[in-house]
N, C-alpha and C positions, 0 to 999 in steps of 0.2 A: 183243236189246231195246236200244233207242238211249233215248237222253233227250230227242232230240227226239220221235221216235215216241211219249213217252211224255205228252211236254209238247203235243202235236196231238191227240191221242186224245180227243176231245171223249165224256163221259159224262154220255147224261140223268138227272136226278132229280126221279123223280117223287113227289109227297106229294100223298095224297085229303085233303082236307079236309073233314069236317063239325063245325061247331061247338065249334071248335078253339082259341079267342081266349083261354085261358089256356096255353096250351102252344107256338100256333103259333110263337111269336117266337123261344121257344127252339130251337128244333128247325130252323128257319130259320138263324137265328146259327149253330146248327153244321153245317150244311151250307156256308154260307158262310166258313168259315175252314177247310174242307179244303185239303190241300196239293198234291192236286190242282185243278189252278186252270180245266182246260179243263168246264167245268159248263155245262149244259143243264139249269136250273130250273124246271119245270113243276108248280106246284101248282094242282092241280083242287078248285074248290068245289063240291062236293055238296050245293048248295042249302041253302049254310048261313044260317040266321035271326040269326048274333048278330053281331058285329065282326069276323071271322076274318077278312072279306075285305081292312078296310080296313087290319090290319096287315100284310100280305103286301101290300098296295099302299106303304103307306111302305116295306116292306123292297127293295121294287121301284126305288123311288129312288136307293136307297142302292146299289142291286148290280143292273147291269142283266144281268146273269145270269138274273133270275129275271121270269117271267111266270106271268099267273094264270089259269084257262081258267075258264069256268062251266058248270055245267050243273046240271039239274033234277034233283032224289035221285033214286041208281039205285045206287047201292052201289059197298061200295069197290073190284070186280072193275070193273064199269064205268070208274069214276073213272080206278083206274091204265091200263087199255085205251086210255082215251081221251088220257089223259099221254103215253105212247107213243106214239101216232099222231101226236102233235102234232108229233114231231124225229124227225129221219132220222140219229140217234145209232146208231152200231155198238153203244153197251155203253148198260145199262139200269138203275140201281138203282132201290129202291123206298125210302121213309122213312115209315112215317108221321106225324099229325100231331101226335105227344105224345113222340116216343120223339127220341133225341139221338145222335149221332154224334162218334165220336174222332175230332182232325184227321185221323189218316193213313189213314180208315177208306177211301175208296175208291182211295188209290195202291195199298196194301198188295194189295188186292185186284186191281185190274188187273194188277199184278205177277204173283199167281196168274196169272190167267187167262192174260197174254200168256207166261208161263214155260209155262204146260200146253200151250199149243198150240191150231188148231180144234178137238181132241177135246173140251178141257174147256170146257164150255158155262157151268158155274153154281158162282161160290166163294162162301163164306159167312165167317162169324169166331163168333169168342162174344161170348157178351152180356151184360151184369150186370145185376140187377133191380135198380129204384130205383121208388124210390114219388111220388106228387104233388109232394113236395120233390125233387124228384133227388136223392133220397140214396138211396144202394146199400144194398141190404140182403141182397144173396145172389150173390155170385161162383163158383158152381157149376157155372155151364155151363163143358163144357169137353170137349165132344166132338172127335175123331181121324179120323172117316171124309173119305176122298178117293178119287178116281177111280173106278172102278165101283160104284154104292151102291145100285141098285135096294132088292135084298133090306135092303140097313142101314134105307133109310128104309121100306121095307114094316113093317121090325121099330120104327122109330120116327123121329119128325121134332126128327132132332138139328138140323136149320136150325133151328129154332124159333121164328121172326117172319118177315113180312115187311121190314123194318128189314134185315134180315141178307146178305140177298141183291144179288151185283151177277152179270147174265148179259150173254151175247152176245143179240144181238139175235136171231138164227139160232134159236140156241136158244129163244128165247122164240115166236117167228113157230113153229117147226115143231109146238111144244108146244101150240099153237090159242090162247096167254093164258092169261089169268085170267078161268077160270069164272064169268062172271056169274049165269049159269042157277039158280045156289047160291039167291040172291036170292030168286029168284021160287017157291023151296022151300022159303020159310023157315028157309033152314039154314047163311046166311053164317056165316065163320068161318075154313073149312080150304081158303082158296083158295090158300091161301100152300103148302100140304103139296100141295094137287090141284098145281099145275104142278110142285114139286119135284118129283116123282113123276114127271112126264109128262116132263121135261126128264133124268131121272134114267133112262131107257128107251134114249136115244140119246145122253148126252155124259158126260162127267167128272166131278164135282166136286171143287175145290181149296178148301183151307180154313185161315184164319188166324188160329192161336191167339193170339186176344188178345181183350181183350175191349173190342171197339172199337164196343158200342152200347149205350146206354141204354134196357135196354125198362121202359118206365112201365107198372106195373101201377096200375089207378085201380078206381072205384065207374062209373066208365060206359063204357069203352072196350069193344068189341065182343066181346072175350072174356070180359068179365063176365058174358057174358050164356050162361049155362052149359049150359042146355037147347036152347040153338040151336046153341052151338058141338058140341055132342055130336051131333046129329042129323046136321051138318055134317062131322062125323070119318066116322058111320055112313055114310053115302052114298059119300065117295072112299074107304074101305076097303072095302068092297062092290063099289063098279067096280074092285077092284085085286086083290080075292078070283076075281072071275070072272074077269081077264088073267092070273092068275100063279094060280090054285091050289095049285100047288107051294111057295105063300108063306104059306097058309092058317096055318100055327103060327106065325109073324111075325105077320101082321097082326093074331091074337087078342092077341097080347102088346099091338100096339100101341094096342089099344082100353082095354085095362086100364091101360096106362098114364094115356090119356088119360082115362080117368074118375077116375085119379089125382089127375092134374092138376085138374081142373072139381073136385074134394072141396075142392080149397085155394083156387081162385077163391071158389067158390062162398062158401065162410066169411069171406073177407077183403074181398070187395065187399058182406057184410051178406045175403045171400041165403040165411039159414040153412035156409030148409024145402029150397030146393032141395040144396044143400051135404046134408043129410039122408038125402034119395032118393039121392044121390049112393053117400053114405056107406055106406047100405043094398046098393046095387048092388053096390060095392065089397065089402065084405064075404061077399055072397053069388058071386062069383065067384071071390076070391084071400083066404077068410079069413085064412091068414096071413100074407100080404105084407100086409094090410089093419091087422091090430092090428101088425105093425111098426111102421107107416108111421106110427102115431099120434103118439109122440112126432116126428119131423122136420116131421110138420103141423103140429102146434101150434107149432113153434120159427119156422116159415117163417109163420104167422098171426101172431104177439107181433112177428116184424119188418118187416112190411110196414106196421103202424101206420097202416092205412086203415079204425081203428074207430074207433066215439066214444070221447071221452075219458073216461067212464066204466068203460068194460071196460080201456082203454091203465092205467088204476090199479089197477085189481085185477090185472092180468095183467105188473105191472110186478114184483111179488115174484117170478117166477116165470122173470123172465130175470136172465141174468148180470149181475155190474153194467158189465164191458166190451162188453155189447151196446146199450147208451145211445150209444155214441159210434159214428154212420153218418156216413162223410164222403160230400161232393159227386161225382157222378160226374165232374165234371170237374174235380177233385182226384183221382181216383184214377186219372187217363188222362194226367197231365201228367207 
């Protein structure tokens, strides 16, 4: 691996945009101060109705790196499809339009990739949860899996965003994309796990510990929306149950997990009845992984601070007092 090679290597980035005009500029800016500097900037508007467009056109001035495409809402499988299409980039990430990026997040990663070889098709890193503020509130993720990982991700989606991923292009074309179809099943959500999955059939994964992305968890982003992301898991675990049946005890784990998960979405985005169902489900599958789990929910609910400030008072005797102080994601990547 040369340094020119490495400084030619031009990498698309693609960002769906819908109704993004609070976040987009950030998320923008850090793309734009990667230290990989060969960038191919494509963000796709999803028929967005409010200002998103017009900030990614001044940021367009500023960095002509970055171009805007449009199109009429069809979803964020769409969106990134149609991002792709648009450059004839070897290497592919995804961002979306809320979440943040550490400068070295896409060198690090071609690194991988050009270290692995054409085996390894898809590296990922970790990620830290920050809330509407970019303040981190959970540096937990910190998964280990690399090269053959079918079965890991059958048993669970340690990528765990789109944000995460940078592939070959190879890999992404043999893999058919990003499932649109989801969409029109009302069950977007797990597009990001469907091609893990499908990518994870025929190439490697390399993976770089550190936690070089800001995944924003909000009250509107797409996985708050709990009863479609579930519906959404059910579907590509089902086409994965019938290709690999021999994975059939994995992928039960993987659904428990993820209704794990939708328990704490669910409460933190304000969706208590669902978060309820949830909860019930949960219980009735793994009661005691269930009443475990209660205390780390609630501690992961009291620090994501996406409630009104009513309950943030009452619930504030109930955390440490060294859990007041959340620094900036980008204070904690410097």
């Amino acid at each position: 691996m040369t340094v020119e090679r490495e400084q030619s290597a031009t990498v698309a980035v693609v960002v769906p945009m819908f109704n993004a005009e609070r976040t987009i500029g950030a998320t923008l800016a850090s793309i734009c101060q990667q230290t990989h500097q060969a960038l191919d900037i494509i963000v796709v508007d999803d028929g967005s109705s409010d200002n998103s467009a017009s900030i990614v056109a001044a940021y367009a001035k500023q960095d002509r790196r970055i171009r805007i495409l449009q199109q009429s809402n069809s979803g964020v499988a769409a969106a990134r499809n149609n991002g792709a299409a648009a450059t004839d980039a070897e290497f592919l990430a995804f961002v979306d339009a809320d979440d943040l990026w550490a400068p070295s997040k896409v060198a690090l990663q071609w690194q991988a990739l050009e270290k692995g070889g054409p085996s390894a098709g898809l590296a990922y890193c970790w990620y830290a949860l920050i809330d509407e503020d970019s303040r981190v509130f959970s540096l937990h993720n910190r998964p280990s899996a690399e090269g053959r990982v079918l079965q890991s991700m059958c048993r669970n989606n340690f990528v765990g965003n789109g944000s995460s991923m940078l592939m070959r292009r190879s890999a992404f074309e043999k893999a058919g994309k990003f499932d649109s179809s989801l969409r029109a099943r009302k069950a977007q959500g797990c597009e990001d796990l469907l091609i893990c999955l499908r990518i994870a059939e025929s190439y490697e994964f390399r993976v770089v510990q550190q936690h070089l992305i800001g995944y924003r968890m909000t009250n509107t982003n797409m996985s708050s929306d709990v009863k479609q992301m579930l519906r959404s898991c059910e579907i590509v675990l089902a086409e994965y149950r019938k290709k690999y049946p021999q994975y059939g005890t994995d992928l039960d784990a993987h659904l428990v997990d993820m209704i794990h998960w939708l328990v704490i979405r669910a409460f933190v985005s304000g969706r208590f009845f669902d978060g309820c169902d949830l909860l019930r489900r949960f219980l009735a599958l793994e009661p005691r992984l269930a009443i475990s789990s209660l205390p780390s929910m609630l501690d992961v609910y009291c620090r994501a601070r996406l409630v009104p400030n009513w309950v943030k008072a009452r619930l504030r005797g109930l955390r440490s007092k060294n859990a007041d102080f959340r620094p900036l994601y980008t204070e904690t990547i410097q």
